[in-house]
Every structure is written in C-alpha cells, then in structure tokens.
C-alpha positions as CSV (number, residue, x, y, z in Angstrom):
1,X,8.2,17.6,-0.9
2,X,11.9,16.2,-2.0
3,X,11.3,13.2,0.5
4,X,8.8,12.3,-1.2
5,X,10.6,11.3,-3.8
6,X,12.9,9.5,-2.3
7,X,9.6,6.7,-0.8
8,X,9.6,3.5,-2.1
9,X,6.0,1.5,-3.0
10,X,6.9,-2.0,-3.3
11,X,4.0,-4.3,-4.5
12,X,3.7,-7.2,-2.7
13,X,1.4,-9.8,-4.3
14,X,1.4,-14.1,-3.3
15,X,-2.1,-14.7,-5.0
16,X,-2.8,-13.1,-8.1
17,X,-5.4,-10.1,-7.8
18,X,-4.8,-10.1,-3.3
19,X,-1.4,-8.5,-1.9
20,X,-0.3,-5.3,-0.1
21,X,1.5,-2.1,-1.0
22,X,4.6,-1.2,1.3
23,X,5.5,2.3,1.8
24,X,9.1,2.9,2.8
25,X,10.7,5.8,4.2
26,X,14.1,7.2,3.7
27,X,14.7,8.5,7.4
28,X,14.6,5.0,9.1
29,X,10.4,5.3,9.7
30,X,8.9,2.1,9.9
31,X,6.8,0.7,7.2
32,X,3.4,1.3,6.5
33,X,1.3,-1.4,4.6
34,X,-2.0,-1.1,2.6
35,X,-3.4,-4.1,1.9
36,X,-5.6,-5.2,-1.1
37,X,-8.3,-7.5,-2.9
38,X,-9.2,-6.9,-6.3
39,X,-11.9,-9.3,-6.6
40,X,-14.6,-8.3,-4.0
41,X,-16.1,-11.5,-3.4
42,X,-13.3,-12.3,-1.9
43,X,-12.9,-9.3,0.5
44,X,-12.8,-10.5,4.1
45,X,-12.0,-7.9,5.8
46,X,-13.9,-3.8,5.2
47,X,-10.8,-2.6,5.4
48,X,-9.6,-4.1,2.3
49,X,-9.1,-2.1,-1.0
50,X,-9.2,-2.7,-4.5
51,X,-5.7,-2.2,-6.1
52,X,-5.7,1.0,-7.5
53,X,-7.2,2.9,-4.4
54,X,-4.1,1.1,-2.0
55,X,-1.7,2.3,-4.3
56,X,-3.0,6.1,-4.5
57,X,-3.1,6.2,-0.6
58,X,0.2,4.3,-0.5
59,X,1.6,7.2,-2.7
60,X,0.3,10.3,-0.1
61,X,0.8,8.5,3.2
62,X,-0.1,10.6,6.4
63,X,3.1,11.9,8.2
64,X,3.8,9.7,11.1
C-alpha cells in the first residue's frame, strides 16, 4: 500500500463548480481522469459526478 502514497490527485478546474480529478502514478502508468459537475443541471453527460464522489474514486483507483 506504500504506492499509494506516493499518487498524486491534481484538481483540475476551468469553470468554477465543473473540472476533473487526475490520478498520477509513480511507475510511469498513464493517467487516469474523473471528471465532474457539481451543479446537476448542468450534467451532460451520466457519467458525470459531483465533486466529492470523483475525488473518493480518484483516491482508490482500480489497478491497471
């Protein structure tokens, strides 16, 4: 579980309240991204998630 310490989440946010989450690995893994919209209105997309649930998945990725 050390690796996982070692993951960076870097918040990624153009337009207040809509952004993504970037998840980056220490071993050279490419990034995964989680992408939100706090204000659900504005939710195009189903797979989009308010912030706090795209940072909690960013923070236990799936191996890859």
């Amino acid at each position: 579980m050390t690796a996982s310490k070692n993951i960076r989440i870097i918040r990624h946010e153009a337009v207040p309240q809509t952004g993504s989450f970037e998840v980056r690995f220490p071993d050279g893994r490419a990034s995964v991204y989680f992408y939100f919209e706090d204000i659900a209105g504005r939710r195009m997309r189903p797979e989009l998630l308010d912030s706090a649930t795209c940072r909690g998945q960013g923070e236990s990725p799936s191996p890859r």
